[in-house]
TORGULUM-666143 format. One record per residue (C-alpha): chain; x, y, z. Coordinates in Angstrom, 1 decimal. Example, Ala and Ser with C-alpha at 12.3 -4.5 7.8 and 13.67 -1.06 7.14 Angstrom:
  kette      xx      yy      zz
      A    12.3    -4.5     7.8
      A    13.7    -1.1     7.1
REM end
This chain:
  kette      xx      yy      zz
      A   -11.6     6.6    16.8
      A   -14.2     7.6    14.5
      A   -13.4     6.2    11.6
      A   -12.4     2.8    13.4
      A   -15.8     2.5    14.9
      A   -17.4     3.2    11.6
      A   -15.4     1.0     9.3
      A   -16.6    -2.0    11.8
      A   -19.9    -1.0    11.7
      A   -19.9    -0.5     7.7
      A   -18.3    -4.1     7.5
      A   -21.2    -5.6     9.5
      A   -23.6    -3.5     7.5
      A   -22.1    -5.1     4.2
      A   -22.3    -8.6     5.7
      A   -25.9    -8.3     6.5
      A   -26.4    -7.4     3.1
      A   -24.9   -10.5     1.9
      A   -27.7   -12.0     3.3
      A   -30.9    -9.4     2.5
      A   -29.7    -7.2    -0.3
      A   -30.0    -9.0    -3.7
      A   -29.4    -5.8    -6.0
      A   -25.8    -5.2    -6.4
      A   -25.9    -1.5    -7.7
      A   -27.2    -0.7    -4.3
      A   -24.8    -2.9    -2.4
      A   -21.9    -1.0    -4.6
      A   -23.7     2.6    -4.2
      A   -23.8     1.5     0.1
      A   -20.1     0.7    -0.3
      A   -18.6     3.4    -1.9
      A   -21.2     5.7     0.2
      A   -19.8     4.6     3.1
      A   -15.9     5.5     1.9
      A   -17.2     9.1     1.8
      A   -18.4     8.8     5.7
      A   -15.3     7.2     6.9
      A   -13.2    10.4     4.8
      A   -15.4    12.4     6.2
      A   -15.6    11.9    10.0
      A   -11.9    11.2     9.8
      A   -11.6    14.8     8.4
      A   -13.9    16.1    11.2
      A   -11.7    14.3    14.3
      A    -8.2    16.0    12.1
      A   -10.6    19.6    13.3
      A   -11.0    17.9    16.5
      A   -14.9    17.2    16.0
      A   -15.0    13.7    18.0
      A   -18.2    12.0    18.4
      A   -17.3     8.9    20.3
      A   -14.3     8.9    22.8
      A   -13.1     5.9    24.6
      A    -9.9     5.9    26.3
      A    -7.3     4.2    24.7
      A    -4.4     6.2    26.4
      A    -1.2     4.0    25.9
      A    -2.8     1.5    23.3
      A    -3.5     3.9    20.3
      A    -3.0     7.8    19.4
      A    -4.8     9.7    16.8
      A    -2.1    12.0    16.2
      A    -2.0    14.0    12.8
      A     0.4    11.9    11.2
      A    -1.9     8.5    11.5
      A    -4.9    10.5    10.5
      A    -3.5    12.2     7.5
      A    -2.4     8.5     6.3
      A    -5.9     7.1     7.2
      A    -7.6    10.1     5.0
      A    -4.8     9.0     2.1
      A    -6.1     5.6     2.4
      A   -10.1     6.5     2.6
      A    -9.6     8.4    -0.6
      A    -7.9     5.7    -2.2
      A   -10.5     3.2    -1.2
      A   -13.2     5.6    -2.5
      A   -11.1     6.1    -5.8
      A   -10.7     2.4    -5.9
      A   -14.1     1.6    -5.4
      A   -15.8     3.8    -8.0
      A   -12.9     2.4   -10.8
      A   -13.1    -1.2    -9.5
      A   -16.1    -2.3    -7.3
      A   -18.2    -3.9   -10.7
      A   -14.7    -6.0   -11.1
      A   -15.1    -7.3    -7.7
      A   -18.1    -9.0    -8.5
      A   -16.3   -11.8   -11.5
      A   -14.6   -13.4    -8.9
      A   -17.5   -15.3    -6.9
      A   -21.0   -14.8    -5.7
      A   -20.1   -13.1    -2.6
      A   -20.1    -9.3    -4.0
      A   -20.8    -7.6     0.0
      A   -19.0   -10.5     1.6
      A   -15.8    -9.0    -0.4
      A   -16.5    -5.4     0.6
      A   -17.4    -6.4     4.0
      A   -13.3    -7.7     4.2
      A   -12.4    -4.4     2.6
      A   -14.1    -2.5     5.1
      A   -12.7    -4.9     7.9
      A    -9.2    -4.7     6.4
      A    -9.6    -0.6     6.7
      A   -10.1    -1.1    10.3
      A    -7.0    -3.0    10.6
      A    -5.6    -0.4     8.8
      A    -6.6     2.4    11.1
      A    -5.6     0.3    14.2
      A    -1.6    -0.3    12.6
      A    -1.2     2.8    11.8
      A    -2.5     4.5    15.1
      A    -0.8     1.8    17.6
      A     1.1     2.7    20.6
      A     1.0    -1.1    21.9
      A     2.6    -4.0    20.2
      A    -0.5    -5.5    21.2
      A    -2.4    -3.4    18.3
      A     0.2    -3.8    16.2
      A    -0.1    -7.0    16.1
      A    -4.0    -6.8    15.7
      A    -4.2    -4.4    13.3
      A    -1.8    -6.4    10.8
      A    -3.7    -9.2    11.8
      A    -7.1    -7.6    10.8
      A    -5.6    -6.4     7.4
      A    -3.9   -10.2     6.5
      A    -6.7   -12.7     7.2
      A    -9.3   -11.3     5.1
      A    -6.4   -10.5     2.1
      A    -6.1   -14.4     2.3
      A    -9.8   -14.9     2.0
      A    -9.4   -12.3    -0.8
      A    -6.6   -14.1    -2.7
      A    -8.1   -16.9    -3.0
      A   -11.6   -16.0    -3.7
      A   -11.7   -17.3    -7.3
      A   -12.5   -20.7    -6.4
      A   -12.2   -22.2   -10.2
      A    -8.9   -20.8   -11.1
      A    -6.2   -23.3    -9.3
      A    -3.5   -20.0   -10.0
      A    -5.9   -18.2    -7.1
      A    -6.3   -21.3    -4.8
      A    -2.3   -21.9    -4.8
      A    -1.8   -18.0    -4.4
      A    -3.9   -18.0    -1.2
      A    -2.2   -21.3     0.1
      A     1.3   -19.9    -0.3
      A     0.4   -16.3     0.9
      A    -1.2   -18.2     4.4
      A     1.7   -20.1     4.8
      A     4.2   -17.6     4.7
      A     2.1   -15.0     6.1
      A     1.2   -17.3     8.9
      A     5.5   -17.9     9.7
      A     6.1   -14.1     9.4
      A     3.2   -13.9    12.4
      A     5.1   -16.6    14.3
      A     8.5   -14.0    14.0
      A     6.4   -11.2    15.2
      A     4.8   -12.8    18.1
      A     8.4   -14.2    19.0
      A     9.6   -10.8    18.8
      A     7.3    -9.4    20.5
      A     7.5   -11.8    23.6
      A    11.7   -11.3    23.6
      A    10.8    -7.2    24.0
      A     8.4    -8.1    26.4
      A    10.6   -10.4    28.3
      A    13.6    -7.5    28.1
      A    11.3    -4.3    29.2
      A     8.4    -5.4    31.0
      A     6.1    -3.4    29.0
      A     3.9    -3.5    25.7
      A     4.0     0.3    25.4
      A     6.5     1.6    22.5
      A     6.9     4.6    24.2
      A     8.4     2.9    27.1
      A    10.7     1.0    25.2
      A    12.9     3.4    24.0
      A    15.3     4.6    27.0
      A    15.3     0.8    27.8
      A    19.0    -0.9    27.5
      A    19.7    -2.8    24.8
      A    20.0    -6.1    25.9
      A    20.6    -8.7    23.8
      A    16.6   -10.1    24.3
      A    15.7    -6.5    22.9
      A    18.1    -6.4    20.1
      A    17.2   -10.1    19.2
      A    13.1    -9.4    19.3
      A    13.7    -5.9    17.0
      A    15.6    -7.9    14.5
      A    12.8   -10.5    14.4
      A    10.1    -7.8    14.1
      A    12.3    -5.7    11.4
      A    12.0    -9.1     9.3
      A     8.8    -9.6    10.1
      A     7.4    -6.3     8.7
      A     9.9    -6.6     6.0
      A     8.0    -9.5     4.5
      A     4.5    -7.8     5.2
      A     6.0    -5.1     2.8
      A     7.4    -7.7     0.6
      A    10.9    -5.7     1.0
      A    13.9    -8.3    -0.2
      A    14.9   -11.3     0.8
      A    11.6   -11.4     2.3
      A     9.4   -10.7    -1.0
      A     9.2   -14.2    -2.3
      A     5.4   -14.4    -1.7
      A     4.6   -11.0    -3.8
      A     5.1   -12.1    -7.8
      A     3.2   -15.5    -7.2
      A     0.1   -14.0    -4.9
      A     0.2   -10.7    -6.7
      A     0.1   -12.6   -10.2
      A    -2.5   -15.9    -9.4
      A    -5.3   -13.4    -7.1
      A    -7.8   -11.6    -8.7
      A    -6.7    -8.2   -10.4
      A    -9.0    -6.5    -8.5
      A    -8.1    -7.5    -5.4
      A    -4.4    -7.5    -6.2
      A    -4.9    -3.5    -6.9
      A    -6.0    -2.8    -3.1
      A    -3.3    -5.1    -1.8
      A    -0.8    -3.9    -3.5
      A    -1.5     0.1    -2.9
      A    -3.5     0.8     0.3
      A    -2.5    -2.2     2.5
      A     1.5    -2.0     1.5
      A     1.6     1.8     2.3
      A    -0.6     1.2     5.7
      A     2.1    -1.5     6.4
      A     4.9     1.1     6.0
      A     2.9     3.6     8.0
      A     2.9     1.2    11.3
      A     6.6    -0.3    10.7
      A     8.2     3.6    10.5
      A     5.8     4.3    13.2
      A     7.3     1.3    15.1
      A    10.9     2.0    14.9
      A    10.6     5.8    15.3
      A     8.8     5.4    18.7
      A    10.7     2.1    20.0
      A    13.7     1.9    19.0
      A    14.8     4.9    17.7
      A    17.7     4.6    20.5
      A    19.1     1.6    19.1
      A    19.1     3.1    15.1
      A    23.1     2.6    15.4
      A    22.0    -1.2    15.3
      A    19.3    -1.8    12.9
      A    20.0     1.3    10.6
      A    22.9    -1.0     8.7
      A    20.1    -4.1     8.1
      A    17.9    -1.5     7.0
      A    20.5     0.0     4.4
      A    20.5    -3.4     3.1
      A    17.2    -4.8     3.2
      A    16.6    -1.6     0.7
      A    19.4    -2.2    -1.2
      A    18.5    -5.2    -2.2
      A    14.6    -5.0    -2.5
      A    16.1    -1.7    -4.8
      A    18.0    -4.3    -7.0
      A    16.0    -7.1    -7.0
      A    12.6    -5.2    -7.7
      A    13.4    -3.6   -10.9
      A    16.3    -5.6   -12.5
      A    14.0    -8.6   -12.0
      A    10.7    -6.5   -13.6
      A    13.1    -5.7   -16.6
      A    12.2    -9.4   -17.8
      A     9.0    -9.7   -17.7
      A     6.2   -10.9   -20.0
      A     3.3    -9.8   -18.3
      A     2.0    -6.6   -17.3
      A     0.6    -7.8   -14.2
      A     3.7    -9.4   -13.3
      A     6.1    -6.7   -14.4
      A     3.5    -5.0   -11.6
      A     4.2    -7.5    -9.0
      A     8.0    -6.6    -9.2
      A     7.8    -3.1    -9.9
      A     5.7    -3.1    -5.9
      A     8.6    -4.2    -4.8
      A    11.1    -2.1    -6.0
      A     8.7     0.7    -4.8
      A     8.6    -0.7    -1.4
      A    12.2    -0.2    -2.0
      A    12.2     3.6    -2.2
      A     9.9     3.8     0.4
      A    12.3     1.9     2.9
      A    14.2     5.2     2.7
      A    12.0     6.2     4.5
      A    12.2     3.9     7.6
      A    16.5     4.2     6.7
      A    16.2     8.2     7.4
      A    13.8     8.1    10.5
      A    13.3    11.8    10.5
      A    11.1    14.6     9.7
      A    11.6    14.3     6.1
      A    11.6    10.5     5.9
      A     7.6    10.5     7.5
      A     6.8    13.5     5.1
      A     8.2    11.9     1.9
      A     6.4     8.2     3.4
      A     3.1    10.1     3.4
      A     3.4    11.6     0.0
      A     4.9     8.4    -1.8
      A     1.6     6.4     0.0
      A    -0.4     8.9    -1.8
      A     1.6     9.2    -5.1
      A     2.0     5.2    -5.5
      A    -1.7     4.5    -4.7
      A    -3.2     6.7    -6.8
      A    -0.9     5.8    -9.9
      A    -1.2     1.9    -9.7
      A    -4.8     2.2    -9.1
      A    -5.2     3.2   -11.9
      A    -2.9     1.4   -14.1
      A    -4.4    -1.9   -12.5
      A    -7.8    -0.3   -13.2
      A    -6.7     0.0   -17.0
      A    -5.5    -3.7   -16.7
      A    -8.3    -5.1   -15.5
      A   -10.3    -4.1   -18.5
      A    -8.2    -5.3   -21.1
      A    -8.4    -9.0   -22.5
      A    -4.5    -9.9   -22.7
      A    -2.2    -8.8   -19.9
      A     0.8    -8.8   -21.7
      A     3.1    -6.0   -23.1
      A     1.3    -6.7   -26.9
      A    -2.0    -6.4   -25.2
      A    -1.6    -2.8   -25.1
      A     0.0    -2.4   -28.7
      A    -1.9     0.3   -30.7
      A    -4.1     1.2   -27.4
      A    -3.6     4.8   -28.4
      A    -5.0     4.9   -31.3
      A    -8.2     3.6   -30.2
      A    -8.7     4.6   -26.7
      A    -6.8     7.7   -26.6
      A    -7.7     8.9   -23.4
      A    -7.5     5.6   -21.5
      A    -3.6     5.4   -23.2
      A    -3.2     9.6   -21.9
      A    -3.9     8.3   -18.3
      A    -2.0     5.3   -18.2
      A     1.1     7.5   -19.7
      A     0.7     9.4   -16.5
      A     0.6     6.8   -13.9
      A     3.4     4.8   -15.3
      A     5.5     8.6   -15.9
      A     4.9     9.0   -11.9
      A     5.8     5.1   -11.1
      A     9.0     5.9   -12.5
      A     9.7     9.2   -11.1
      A     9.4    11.4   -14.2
      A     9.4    15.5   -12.7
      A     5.8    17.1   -13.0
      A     4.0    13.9   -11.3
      A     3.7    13.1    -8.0
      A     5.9    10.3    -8.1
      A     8.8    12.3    -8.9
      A     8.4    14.6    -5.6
      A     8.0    11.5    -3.4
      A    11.4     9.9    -4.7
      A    12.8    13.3    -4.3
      A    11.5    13.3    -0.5
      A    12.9    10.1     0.1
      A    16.2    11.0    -1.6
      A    17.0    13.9     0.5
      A    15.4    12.6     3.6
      A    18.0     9.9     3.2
      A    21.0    12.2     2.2
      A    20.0    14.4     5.7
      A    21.6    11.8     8.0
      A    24.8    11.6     6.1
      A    24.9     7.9     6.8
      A    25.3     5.6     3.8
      A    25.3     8.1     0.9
      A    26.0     4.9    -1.5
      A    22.5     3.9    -0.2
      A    21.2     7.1    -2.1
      A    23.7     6.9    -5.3
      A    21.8     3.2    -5.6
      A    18.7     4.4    -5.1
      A    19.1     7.0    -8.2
      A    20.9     4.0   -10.5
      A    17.3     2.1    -9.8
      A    14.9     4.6   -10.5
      A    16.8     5.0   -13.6
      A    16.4     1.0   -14.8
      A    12.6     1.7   -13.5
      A    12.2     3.7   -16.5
      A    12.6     0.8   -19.2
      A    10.2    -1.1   -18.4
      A     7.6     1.6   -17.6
      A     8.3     2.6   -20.9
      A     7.6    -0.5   -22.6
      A     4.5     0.0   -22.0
      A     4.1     3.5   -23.7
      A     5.9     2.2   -26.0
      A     3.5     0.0   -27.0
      A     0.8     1.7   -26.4
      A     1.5     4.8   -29.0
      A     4.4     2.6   -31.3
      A     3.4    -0.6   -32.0
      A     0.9    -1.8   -34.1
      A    -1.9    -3.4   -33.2
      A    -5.9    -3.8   -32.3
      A    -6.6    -4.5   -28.4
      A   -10.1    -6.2   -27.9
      A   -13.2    -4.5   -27.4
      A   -13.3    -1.8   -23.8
      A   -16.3    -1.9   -21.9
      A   -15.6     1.6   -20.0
      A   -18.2     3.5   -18.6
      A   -18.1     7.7   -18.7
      A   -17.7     7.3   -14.6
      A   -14.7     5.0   -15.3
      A   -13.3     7.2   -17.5
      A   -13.6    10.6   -15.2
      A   -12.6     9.1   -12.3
      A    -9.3     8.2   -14.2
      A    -9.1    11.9   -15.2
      A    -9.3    12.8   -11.7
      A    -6.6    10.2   -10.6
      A    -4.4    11.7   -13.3
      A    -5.3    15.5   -12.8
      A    -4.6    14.4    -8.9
      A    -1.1    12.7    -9.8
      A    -0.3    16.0   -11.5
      A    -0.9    18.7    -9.3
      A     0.7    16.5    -6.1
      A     3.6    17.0    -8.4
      A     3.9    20.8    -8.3
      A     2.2    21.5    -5.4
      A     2.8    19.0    -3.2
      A     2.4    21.2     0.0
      A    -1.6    20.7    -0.9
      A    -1.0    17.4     0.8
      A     1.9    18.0     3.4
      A     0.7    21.1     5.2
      A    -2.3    18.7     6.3
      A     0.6    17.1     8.7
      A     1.1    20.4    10.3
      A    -1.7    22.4    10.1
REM end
């Protein structure tokens, strides 16, 4: 509740300074000062220091797996900020108006990942998808950013449309808003009928297959910068509030929805990598690697156990951290495709060192973080001993992931050639040493993060 009130508060704070504050550097310094806070106080209520209750029993529940997610995604945001907050001012003339969204869309985040009402559900998704359209489309000149924004609305605005008709079906069959009601009610067909509509609804806020349509085109025509925060904090706040939805719902009716599940990730698995295998662009191949990550993560949701929310918190904090960065990289350099990054090594060594690590834990390599999240997922999903193909598939996709992660490191240390000129700063460049050093020791020592869950 702390961090909720704060992040409204900070978003006001940055409006206002739309309006009075004409020095960016201390907009920017404001911004990324106010990350800290929210990491902060959201550490403080995890001790149980609370300085504003309100009773929200039956609507919300701070409990320790919601606040551990909501300090993954502070620290992100924080991370992102200090790598990417001078980027955010290209797109337009509205540099606090931006972070102003970004701190709005961090409330929505705390309210879907904390929700005990389909009520909030629905609000906090709907906090965290209005301003990303804003956001998407915020480079006014480039038509690739208008169209992006227009198609994202559109479809974003039909997938609302499913969850609101979902919603009123479960309504109509239990009497009750409350997910912790719904689950000993009898699965009637109304139930059954609104849970499908809100599985695909949240399957297309993930941009899980066939659902994922929107991703390549709104990922590819928005700003970089903005498509960096979309595609890492926001996706893995959406999978914390659809596990969180199906654990506490409907985890009675798993024998139904389990097999849709099985192959929604089965396909978004396929899909995802075997389409990123062909492309031209790095930003693109990006776009489709997202969504064969949202793939592994659907394990997750598949398992619906102990090990499934464990392995979801780590792969939120394994797959923000890494693409950060890599979009942070991208963002700096002049030509987005593959031969953009020829002979990056030999000029900018350590920029190439860094990048080598986030794309080795993207694709699951041992010694990164990414490597003990899959694992998580992996066995999380071989402990219901349901659908063991599911798992065999899962392996067969990581290991296609690795050709076109490589084709970047490839290029980077094997091909000739001579990127343009790198504006980096020393900040940039340390806070990438710390996103890398982080990736690292999450991969041996992942218990750093997990015994936050428990103790």
């Amino acid at each position: 509740m702390n961090a909720l009130l704060l992040s409204s508060v900070l978003g006001v704070l940055m409006m206002f300074c739309g309006a009075w504050v004409k020095d960016k550097a201390v907009v920017r310094t404001l911004a990324i000062g106010g990350t800290l806070a929210l990491l902060l106080v959201n550490i403080l209520e995890m001790n149980g220091i609370v300085f504003f209750t309100i009773r929200v029993e039956g609507m919300m529940n701070f409990d320790r797996f919601s606040l551990l997610f909501t300090n993954i995604a502070f620290a992100a945001t924080f991370l992102y900020l200090l790598l990417s907050a001078r980027e955010m001012e290209k797109p337009g003339n509205y540099f606090a108006e931006y972070l102003a969204l970004v701190f709005f869309i961090l409330a929505g985040i705390i309210l879907a990942s904390s929700f005990q009402s389909l009520l909030i559900l629905f609000l906090g998704i709907e906090i965290i998808s209005i301003p990303l359209y804003i956001l998407t489309g915020s480079d006014k000149k480039n038509l690739k950013s208008n169209e992006a924004s227009l198609k994202y609305f559109l479809l974003g605005s039909f997938s609302t449309g499913l969850m609101l008709m979902g919603i009123a079906l479960i309504y109509g069959a239990t009497g009750t808003f409350a997910t912790a009601r719904m689950s000993g009610a009898e699965p009637t067909v109304l139930l059954v009928t609104g849970m499908i509509l809100l599985l695909f609804s949240m399957a297309f806020k993930v941009s899980a297959a066939p659902f994922h349509f929107w991703t390549p085109d709104v990922y590819d025509g928005a700003p970089t910068v903005f498509t960096s925060f979309m595609a890492t904090i926001v996706k893995a706040a959406v999978f914390v509030a659809f596990i969180r939805l199906f654990y506490e719902a409907f985890a009675n009716e798993i024998g139904t929805w389990r097999i849709w599940i099985a192959l929604i990730t089965a396909a978004t698995l396929f899909i995802g990598n075997i389409t990123a295998v062909f492309q031209q662009s790095v930003k693109r191949m990006l776009a489709y690697s997202s969504i064969a990550q949202a793939g592994f993560m659907l394990l997750g949701i598949f398992a619906m156990n102990a090990e499934g929310k464990e392995g979801l918190i780590l792969y939120s904090a394994a797959y923000s951290l890494a693409t950060i960065g890599v979009f942070a990289v991208l963002m700096k350099m002049n030509d987005y495709t593959f031969d953009g990054f020829n002979g990056l090594a030999r000029k900018e060594p350590l920029l190439a060192a860094t990048v080598t690590i986030f794309l080795l834990s993207l694709a699951g390599i041992p010694l990164t973080a990414g490597f003990m999240s899959k694992f998580l997922m992996l066995e999380a999903a071989m402990a219901t001993g349901k659908h063991l193909w599911l798992v065999i598939f899962a392996v067969l996709m990581a290991a296609v992931s690795v050709y076109y992660y490589f084709r970047v490191i490839q290029a980077m240390y094997f091909k000739e050639g001579e990127p343009g000129a790198l504006s980096l700063s020393p900040v940039f460049k340390y806070t990438l040493l710390v996103l890398a050093a982080l990736i690292i020791l999450l991969g041996i020592f992942p218990n750093l993060l997990l015994n936050w869950y428990y103790f």
